[in-house]
N, C-alpha and C positions, 0 to 999 in steps of 0.2 A: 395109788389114786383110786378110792373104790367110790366116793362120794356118787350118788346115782344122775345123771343128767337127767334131765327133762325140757323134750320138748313139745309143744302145742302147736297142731296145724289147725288154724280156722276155716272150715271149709273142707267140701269133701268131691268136688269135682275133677275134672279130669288136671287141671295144673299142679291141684294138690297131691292127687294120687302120682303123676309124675315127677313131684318134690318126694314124694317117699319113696317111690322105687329107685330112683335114685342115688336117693340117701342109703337104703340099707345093702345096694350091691356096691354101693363106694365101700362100707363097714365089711363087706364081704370081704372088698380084694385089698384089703388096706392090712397087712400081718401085723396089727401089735396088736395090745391088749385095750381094749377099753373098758371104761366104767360101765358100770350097768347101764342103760338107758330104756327109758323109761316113755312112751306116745304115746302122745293121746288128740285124738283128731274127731272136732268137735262138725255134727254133720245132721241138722234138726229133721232133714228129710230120713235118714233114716239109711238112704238108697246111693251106694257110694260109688265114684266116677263118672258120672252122667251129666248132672249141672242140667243147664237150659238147654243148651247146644249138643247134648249128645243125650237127650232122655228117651226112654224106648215114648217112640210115636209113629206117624206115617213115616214109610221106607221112599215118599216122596222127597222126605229132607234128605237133599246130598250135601254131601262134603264138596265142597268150595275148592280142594286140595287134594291132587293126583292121590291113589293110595300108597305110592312110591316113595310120599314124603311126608306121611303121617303115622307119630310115633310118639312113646311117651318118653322115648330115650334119645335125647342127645345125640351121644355115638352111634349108637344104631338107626337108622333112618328110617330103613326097611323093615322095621321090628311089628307093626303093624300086619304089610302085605305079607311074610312068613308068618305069621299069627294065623292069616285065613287059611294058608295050605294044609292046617291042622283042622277045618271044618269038614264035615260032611258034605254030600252034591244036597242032602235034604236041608240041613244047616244053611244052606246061603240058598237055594231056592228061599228060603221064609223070606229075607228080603231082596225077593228078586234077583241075584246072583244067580246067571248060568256059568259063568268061567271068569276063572281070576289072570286080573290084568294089573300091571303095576302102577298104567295110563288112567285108569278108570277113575271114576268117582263113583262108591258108595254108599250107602244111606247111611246115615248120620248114627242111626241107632245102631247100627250095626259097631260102629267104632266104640260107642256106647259099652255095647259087652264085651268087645277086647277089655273097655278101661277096665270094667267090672272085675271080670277074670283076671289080669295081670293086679289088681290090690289082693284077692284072696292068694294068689299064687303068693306076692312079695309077704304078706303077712305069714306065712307058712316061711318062707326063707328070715324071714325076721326070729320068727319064735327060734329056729332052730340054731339061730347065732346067737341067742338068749337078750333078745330086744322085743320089751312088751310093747302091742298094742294092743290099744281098746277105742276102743266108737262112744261116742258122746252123742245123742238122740235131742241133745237141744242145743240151740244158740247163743253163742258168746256174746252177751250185753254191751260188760265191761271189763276195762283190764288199767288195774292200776300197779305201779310200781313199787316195791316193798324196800326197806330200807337194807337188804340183805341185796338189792337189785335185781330180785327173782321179780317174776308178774306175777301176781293175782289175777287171773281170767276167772268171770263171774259168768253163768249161765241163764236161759230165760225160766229155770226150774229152781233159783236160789242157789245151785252147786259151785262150790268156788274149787280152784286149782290151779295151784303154783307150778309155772314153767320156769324154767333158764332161757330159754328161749323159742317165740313165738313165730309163727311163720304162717300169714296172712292170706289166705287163698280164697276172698270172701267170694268171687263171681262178679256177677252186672249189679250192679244197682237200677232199680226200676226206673222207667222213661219218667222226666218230670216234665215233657214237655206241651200236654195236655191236660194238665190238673183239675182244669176249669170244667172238663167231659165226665171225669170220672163217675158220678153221683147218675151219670144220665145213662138211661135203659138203652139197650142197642150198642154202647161201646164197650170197644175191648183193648183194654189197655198194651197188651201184645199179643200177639199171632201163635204164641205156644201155650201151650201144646198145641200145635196145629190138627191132630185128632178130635181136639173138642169144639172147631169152628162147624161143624155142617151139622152138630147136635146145638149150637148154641144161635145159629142163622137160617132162617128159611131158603131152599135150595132156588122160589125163584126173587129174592128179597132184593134188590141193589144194594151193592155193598162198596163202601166207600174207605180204600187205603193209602193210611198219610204215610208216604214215602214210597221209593220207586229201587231201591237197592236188594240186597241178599232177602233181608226177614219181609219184603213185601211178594219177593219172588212166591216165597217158602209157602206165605199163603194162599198166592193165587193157585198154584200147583196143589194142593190139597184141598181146597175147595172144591176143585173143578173134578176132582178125584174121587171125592166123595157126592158126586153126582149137580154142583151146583150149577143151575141152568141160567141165573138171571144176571146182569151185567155186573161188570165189577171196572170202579174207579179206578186208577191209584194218579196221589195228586203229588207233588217234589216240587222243590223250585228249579230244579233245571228242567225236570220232566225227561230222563234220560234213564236208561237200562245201565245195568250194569255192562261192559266187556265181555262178548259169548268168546271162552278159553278156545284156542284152536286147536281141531283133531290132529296138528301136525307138532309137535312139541320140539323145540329149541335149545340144544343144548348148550349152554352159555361156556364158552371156553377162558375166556378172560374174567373170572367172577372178584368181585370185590372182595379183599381179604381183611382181617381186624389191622394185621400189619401193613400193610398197602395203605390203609387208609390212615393208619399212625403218621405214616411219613408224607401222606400227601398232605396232610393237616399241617406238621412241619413246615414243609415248603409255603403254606400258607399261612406262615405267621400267625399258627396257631388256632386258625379257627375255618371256618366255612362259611360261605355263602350259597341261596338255592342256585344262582346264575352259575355257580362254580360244579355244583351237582349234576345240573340239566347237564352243563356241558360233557360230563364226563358220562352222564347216561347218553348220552349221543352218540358221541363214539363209542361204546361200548356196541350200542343200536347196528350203528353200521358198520358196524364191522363183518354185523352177519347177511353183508351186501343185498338189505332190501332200502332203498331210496326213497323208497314213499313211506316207510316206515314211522317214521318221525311222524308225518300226517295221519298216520292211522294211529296213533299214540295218544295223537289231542281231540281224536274223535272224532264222524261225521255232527256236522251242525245241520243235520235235519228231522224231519218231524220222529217220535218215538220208535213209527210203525216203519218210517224205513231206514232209520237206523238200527233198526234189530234184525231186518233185512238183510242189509250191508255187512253187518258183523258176520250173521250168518254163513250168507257165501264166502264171506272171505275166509273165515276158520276153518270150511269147510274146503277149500283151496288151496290152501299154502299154510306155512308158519308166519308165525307175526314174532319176529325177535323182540321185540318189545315187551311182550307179556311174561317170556322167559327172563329177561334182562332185571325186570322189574322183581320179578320173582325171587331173583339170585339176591336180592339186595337183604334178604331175610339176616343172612348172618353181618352184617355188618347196619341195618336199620335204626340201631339205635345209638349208632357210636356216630353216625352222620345227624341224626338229631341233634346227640348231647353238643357235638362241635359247632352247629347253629347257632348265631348269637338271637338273643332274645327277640329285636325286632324281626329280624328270621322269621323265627319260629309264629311271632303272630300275625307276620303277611301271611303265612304259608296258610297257618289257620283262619285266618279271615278270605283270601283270597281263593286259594288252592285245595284244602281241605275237600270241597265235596265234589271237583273232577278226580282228585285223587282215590277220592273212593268208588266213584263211579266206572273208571281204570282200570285201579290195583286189583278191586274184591271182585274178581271174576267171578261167572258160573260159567256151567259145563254145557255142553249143547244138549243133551236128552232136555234139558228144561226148556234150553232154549226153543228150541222145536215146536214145545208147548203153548208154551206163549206165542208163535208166531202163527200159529193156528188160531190161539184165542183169538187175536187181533185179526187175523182175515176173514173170522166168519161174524165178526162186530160185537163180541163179550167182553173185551179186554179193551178199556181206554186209560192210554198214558197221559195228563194231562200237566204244562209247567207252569211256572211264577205263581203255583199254590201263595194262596193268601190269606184265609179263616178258614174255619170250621166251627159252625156255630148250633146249633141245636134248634128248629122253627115250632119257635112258640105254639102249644096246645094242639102241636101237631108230633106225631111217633116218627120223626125225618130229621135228619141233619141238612147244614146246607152248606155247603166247598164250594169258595169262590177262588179265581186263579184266575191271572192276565193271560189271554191266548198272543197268540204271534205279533199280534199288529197293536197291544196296548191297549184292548179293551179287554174290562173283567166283565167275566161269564162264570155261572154258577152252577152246578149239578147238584139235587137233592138225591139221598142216598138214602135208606132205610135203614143200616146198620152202618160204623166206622170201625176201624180195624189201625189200633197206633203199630205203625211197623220202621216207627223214623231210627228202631235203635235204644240202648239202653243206655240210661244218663252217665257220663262220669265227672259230673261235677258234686262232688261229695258235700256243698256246703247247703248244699238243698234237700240234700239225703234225711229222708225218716228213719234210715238205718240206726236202730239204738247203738250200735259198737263205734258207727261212723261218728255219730253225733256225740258218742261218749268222749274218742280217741280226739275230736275236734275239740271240743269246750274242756277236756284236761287240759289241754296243750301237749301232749304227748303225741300229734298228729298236728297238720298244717296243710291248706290245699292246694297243689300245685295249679298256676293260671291256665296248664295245657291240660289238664282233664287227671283225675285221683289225687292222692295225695302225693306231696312232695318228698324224694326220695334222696337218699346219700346213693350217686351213679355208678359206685367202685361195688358195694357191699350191699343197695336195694336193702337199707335199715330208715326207717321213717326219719326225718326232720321236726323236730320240736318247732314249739314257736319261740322257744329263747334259742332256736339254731343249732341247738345240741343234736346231734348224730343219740339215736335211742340205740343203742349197736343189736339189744335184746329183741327188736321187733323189726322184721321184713318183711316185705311185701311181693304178691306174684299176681299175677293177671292183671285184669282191669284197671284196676285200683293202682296199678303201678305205669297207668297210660301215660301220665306226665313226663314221665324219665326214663321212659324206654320203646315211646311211641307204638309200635305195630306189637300192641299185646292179645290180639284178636286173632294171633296166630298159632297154632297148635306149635310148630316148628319153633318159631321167637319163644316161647313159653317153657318151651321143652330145654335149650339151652338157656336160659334166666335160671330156670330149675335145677339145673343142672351145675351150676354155679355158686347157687346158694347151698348147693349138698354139699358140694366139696369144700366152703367156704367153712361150714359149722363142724366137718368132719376131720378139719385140720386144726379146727380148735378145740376138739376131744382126742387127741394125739396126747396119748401116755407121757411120752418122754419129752420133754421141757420145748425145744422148738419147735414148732412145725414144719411140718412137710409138704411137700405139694403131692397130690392125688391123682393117680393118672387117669 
């Protein structure tokens, strides 16, 4: 079998860089022979493993995610925090590292140039098992299927290029959920680079941010960094902080396992429900004998400033099993999805969805700190039941109306908006040309929970005549539908992980395949 394989990663950020490394230490330790092969990973910035969420910026952006459990491998978890023990004391001085801890959170950019360095390092192990790759400086349009069943991937520079098969790693699709702002001086459609807001906002300007979660924190924290002195909004419908992660961490002894969850599905005639979840997050909860726990799960129902109060001492006090409990759910998150029957799944999203985020996506306390300062010297207002945001006529001011506590709406004029609600994944609103391509071929179909619809075994697109495309698969964002928590470095790393062994079993020389250890 010498015929050469080919395949195409779209996308050059940290999911996709973790589908190649991957891929070529599978090819590594896999002893037979394979065909030549042949990558090519299509990446218009230029700038490979960084994406939005880990591009060099302020070293104010942390990771959300201990460094103990951030990784581009799968199996190795730790692959990450052994990565730093190989820095300098001047090396992590740059961003702010005095001593490495495996508890920590550090700056985002920082994980940045791990990703960076582990793609030249894997590219260097690739050449020498004799697997090309090359870098594509522009963006895949289109990709139509040829009658041999190879793709045709088209470029934004005319270049076409035939894969066997493609592997989708496009990132966020931009927020749609201000369109109406766009055209108007003073907004910014999202909060990154966060380096470019205290050059693009005047330092004592009011500034006004729709949304109250991770990418609103991320702003306020670099603003206020980069010296800004005048108040700043941020407006949400709940008007609630995210969960400050506690300095006491939890180590989950009973953690949900893929097989555990086969058999309890079993026992439930096959499918799940969220009442059947809660319960078993319950007991899981108490197990690690805190009682109020439960209660501190669904959150304080008080005002912004002292709920972030609350969080604080508490984290700073004890463990909260809960946030560990929640956490463990990583490896098994989308098999408790995919077992959700439909209506499930859209109580969850219409009901649940944004305490779950307010929850799950924790930050670390160093921010928190931050913010609990801003609010006690009167810089920082959390405000909920956000309700417009509208531009005042023949005036350089926005104006953010929200229902306060007692069911009167109030308004704040703002001088500058800042969209931080999150990046869209409803793909059928996308000006993405590949999205919009893969849409209107029918070679793509949008899933009702967010990206496109996916085959759950194999993460290969859904046609709209229902056909499994087996040629084209999907990883990160874009695969929110069917595999829910892709927002996770960890969830992403095993999807990644999956789909390497999946394609590397089907370049197995000798006629069956094998499974990959």
């Amino acid at each position: 079998m010498n015929e050469t394989h080919r395949l195409a990663i779209v996308g050059g950020g940290s999911v996709a860089v973790s589908f190649l490394a991957q891929f070529i230490v599978l090819i590594q330790k896999t002893p037979i022979d394979f065909p030549p092969i042949h990558i090519t990973l299509f990446e218009p910035t230029g700038v490979i493993g960084q994406g939005t969420a880990y591009q060099a910026d302020l070293n104010t952006n942390l990771l959300n995610v201990p460094a103990n459990n951030m990784s581009l491998f799968d199996d190795k978890r730790t692959h990450f925090l052994e990565w730093l023990t190989t820095l300098s004391k001047d090396d992590l001085s740059r961003y702010g590292v005095k001593e490495i801890d495996g508890n920590d959170f550090y700056p985002r950019p920082l994980f940045g140039r791990y990703v960076s360095e582990q793609f030249t390092r894997i590219v260097k192990l690739a050449c020498d098992l004799g697997v090309t790759v090359r870098v594509i400086e522009n963006a895949v349009v289109a990709i139509e299927r040829q009658q041999s069943r190879a793709m045709m991937l088209r470029d934004s520079a005319g270049g076409k290029y035939e894969a066997d098969r493609v592997v989708l790693c496009n990132g966020n699709l931009s927020s749609d959920k201000f369109e109406a702002l766009l055209p108007q001086a003073g907004f910014l459609n999202s909060p990154y680079p966060v380096a470019e807001l205290a050059r693009k906002i005047p330092n004592s300007a009011s500034v006004g941010i729709l949304g109250s979660n991770l990418s609103a924190i991320d702003a306020i924290v670099a603003l206020v960094a980069q010296g800004h002195a005048g108040p700043i909004h941020c407006f949400s419908r709940q008007g609630r902080l995210p969960s400050v992660r506690s300095t006491f961490p939890t180590k989950v002894s009973d953690r949900l396992t893929r097989n555990s969850v086969h058999k309890w599905v079993t026992e439930q005639d096959g499918h799940l429900d969220l009442a059947c979840i809660y319960e078993q997050l319950q007991k899981m909860i108490l197990s690690h004998g805190y009682g109020d726990d439960l209660k501190d799960l669904l959150g304080a129902d008080n005002s912004a400033s002292d709920q972030l109060d609350w969080e604080i001492e508490t984290s700073q006090a004890r463990q909260r099993p809960w946030q560990s409990v929640l956490a463990s759910t990583n490896d098994v998150i989308d098999l408790l999805w995919f077992y959700l029957a439909p209506e499930e799944k859209q109580q969850f999203q219409k009901r649940w969805m944004p305490q779950w985020m307010s929850r799950r996506a924790m930050f670390p306390m160093k921010n928190a700190l931050k913010l609990q300062e801003l609010m006690r010297r009167r810089q920082l207002y959390v405000h909920g039941g956000f309700q417009a945001c509208m531009p005042v006529k023949d005036k350089d001011v926005f104006e953010v109306s929200y229902e306060n506590g007692v069911g009167d709406v109030e308004s704040v004029r703002c001088e500058y908006i800042i969209n931080a609600t999150g990046f869209s994944q409803n793909v059928e609103k996308s000006a993405d040309p590949l999205v919009m391509d893969l849409l209107n071929s029918g070679m793509a179909t949008s899933s009702p929970y967010g990206g496109f619809k996916l085959d759950f075994n194999t993460g290969s697109l859904i046609a709209s005549n229902s056909e499994i495309v087996d040629e084209i698969t999907v990883l990160g964002s874009l695969a929110r539908g069917t595999y829910f928590w892709t927002i996770s470095m960890d969830v992403n790393a095993r999807l990644a992980g999956e789909q390497a062994r999946q394609i590397v079993n089907a370049l197995v020389v000798q006629g069956d395949k094998i499974n990959v250890c």
